[in-house]
N, C-alpha and C positions, 0 to 999 in steps of 0.2 A: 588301833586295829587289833583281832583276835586274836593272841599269840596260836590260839586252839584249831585256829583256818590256816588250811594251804593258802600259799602267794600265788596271783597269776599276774605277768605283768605281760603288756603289748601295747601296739600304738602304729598308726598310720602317717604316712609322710600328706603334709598338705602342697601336693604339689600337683592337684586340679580337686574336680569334686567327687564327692563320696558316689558311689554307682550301688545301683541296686545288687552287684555283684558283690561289694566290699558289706551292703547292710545285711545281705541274705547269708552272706558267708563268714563275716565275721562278727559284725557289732549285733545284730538277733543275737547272736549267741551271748557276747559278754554279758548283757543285759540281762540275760536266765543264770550268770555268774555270780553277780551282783551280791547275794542272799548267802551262798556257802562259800566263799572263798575272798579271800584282803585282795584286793584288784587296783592293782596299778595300769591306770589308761592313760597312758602320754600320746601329745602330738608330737612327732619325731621329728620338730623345726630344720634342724641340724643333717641329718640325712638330705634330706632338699637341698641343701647346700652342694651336693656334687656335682650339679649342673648350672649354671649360672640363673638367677631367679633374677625379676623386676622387684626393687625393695618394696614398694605401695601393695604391688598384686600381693606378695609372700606375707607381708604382715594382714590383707585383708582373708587370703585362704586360713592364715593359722587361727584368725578368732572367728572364722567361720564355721572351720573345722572342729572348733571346742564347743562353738554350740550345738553343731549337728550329734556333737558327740550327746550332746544334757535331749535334744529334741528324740534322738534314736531311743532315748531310755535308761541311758544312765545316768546315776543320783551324785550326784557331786558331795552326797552326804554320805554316802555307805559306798562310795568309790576314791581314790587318792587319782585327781584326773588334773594332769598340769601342762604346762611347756617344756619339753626336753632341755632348750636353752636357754630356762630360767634355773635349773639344778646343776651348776658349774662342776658336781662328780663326775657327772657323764663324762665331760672331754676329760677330765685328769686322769680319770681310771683307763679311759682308751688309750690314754698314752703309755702310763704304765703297765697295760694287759700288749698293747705292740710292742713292747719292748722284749716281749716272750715270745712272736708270733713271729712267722716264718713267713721270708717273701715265697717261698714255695707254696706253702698252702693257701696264700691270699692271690696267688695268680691263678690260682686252681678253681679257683669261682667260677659255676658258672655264670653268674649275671657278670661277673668281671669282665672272660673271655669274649663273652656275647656284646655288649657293650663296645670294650676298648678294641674290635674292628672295626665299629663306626667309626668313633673317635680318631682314628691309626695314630699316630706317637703324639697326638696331643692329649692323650685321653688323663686325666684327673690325677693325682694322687688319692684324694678324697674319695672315688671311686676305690681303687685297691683294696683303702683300708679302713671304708664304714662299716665292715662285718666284724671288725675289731669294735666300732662305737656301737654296735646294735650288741655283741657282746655284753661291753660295759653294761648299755641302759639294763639287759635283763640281770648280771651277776651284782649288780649295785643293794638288790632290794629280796636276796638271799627269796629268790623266785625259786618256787617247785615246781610249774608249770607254765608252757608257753605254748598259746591259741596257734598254729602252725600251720600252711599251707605247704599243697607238692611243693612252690618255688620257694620257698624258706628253710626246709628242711636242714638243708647243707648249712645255712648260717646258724639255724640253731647246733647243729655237730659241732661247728667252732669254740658256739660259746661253752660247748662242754669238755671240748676239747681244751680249751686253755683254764675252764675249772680246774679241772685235773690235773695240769699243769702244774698251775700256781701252787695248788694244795700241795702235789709231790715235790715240789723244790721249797718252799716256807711254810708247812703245814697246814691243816686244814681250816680253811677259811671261807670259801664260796660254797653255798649247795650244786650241786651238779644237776641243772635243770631239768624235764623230762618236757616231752613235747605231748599236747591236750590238744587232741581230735576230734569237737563238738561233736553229737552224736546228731545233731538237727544241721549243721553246716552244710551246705550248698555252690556248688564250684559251677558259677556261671559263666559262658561262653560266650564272645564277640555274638553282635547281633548280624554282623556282616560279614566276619570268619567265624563261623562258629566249632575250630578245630583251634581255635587261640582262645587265653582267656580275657574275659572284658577287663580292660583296661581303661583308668581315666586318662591315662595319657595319649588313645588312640587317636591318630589325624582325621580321620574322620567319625565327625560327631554322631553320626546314624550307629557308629558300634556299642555305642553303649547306652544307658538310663541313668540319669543321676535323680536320687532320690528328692529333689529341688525341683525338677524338671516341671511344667504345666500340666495336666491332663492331655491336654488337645495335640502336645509335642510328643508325650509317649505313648498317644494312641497310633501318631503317623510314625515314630519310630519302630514299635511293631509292626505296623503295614508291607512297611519296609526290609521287615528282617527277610536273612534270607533263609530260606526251607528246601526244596529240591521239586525235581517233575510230577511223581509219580502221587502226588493228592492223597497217600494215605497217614495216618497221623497215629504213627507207633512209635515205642522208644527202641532205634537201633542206633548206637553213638557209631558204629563202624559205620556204615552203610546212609545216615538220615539223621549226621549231628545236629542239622540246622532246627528239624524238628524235634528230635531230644532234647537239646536247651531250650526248649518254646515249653516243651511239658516239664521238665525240669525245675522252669522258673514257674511256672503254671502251678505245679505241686506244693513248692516252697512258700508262695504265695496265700497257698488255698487251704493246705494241709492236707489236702486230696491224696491218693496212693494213683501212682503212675496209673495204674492196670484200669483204676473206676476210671480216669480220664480218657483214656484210649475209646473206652468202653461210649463214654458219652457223648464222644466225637465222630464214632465211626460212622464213616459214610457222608460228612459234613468236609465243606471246601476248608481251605487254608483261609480262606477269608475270615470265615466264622471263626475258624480255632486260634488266630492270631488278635483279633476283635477281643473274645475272652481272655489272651494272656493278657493285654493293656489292658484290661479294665481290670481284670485281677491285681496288676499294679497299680495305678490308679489307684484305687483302693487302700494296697497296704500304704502307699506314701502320701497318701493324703493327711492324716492324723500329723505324721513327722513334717513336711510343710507348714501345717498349718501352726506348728508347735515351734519350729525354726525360727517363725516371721516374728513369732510375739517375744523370744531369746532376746533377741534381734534387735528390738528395742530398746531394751534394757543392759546397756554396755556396763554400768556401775555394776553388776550383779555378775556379769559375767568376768569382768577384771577380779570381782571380789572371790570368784569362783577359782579361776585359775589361781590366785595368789597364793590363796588358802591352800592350796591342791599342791604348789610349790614349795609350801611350807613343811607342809608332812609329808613331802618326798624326801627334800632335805635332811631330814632328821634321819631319815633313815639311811640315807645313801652316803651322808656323812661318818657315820657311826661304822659301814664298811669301811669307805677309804680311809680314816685314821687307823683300822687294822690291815691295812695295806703296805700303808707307809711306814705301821711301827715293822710291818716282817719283812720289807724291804729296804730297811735302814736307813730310811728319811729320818732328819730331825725332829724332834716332837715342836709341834707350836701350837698357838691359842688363838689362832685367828677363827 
């Protein structure tokens, strides 16, 4: 990789499937990263661990999930794209970065807090202290930048925060990450709440679109979405979210500017305007299906994909944690 390129590193938990939400806001974008910057795309196996998983289902989301990754558009040749827990730094360095990290500020999560009242006292350790592994995975690969969402932010201030850390008590050793705001990302909304954002994990299937999905199901999933009374079809997120995330995704879709869509709609039912978001989707996901189905096939290719992709993670995340261990006063060895 370019010593001359910024690092980006990121990665998604396979713990359901990719939504049009996750491709329009995150992985579009890696994909236009690909070219100017060394890009680290892990599946974040390990993360999914904080909640109990079925072993069969977990092992067929995670080489699902690697190929959707190769079908959305990324090159497993000009990308370093692996298994988080096939690169055994990740958990060592988590250990040793919690060994600096404060139960205060890990209870101070908000996905913690939110969470561990569902839970009430049974709730995880694992929970508490993945924002220490999500850490790790970005400080491992002396990352400049990390793809970020509103609900990330806080975890990426950690990882910079225990940069800094580290550096100030053993010297300088981690870059202190900055957070990359695609300029083309898209923050899509529940199709059933559309004041929440789409999630794969929501209990009901109608909230979301997975980029997998048939035509025929995200046509009626649109039918479905919900919009409000009053039939006009503007972008007001206070007042008419349901219909702002319909143009939204409509835009993101189409390339269209909100203002021409308004324009072309006015005076046209929700029927019609919802009709064209599904087909606008439809559309973009059709190429990534149809590129999915044929991965898919070819399991040798895609083992050789990830291994490869485990390998020159390794190199480099190794190369970290031996300078971890010499400025923390581990023994030197040669394993």
């Amino acid at each position: 990789m370019s010593d001359e390129k910024k690092t980006i590193f990121s990665g998604i938990q396979p713990s359901g499937c990719v939504t049009i939400g996750n491709y329009l806001g995150a992985l579009r974008s890696w994909k236009n990263l690909q070219d100017d910057y060394n890009c680290y795309f892990c599946v974040v196996d390990l993360h999914a661990l904080t909640v109990k998983q079925d072993p069969a289902e977990m092992r067929r989301r995670c080489i699902e999930l690697y190929a959707e990754y190769i079908a959305c558009g990324l090159d497993p040749e000009k990308n370093v794209m692996f298994f988080q827990s096939h690169v055994p730094a990740h958990s060592e360095l988590s250990w040793l970065l919690t060994c600096i990290s404060y139960m205060g500020e890990m209870s101070r999560m908000t996905q913690f807090k939110e969470k561990s009242k569902k839970a009430g006292s049974n709730v995880g350790l694992g929970l508490l202290c993945y924002p220490v592994l999500m850490a790790a995975d970005i400080l491992l690969y002396n990352t400049d930048l990390v793809p970020v969402g509103a609900d990330q932010k806080q975890h990426l201030e950690l990882s910079r925060t225990l940069a800094a850390r580290f550096n100030n008590a053993y010297s300088d050793t981690f870059k202190v990450p900055e957070p990359y705001i695609p300029a083309n990302g898209a923050r899509i909304m529940s199709l059933t709440d559309p004041t929440s954002k789409m999630s794969k994990s929501a209990e009901n299937p109608n909230a979301y679109v997975s980029i997998l999905d048939e035509p025929d199901v995200i046509m009626k999933k649109f039918a479905r979405a919900v919009t409000d009374s009053d039939n006009k079809i503007v972008h007001d997120a206070q007042n008419k979210p349901g219909v702002t995330n319909l143009l939204e995704i409509y835009s993101a879709c189409t390339g269209e500017p909100i203002s021409s869509i308004e324009d072309a709609f006015a005076g046209k039912g929700y029927g019609d305007f919802k009709k064209a978001v599904g087909e606008a989707v439809v559309e973009t996901t059709q190429p990534i299906r149809d590129r999915f189905k044929t991965i898919m096939q070819d399991k040798a290719y895609i083992e050789k994909c990830y291994t490869e992709g485990a390998q020159k993670a390794s190199c480099t995340a190794n190369k970290t944690l031996a300078k971890v261990h010499r400025k923390m006063g581990l023994a030197p060895h040669k394993l």
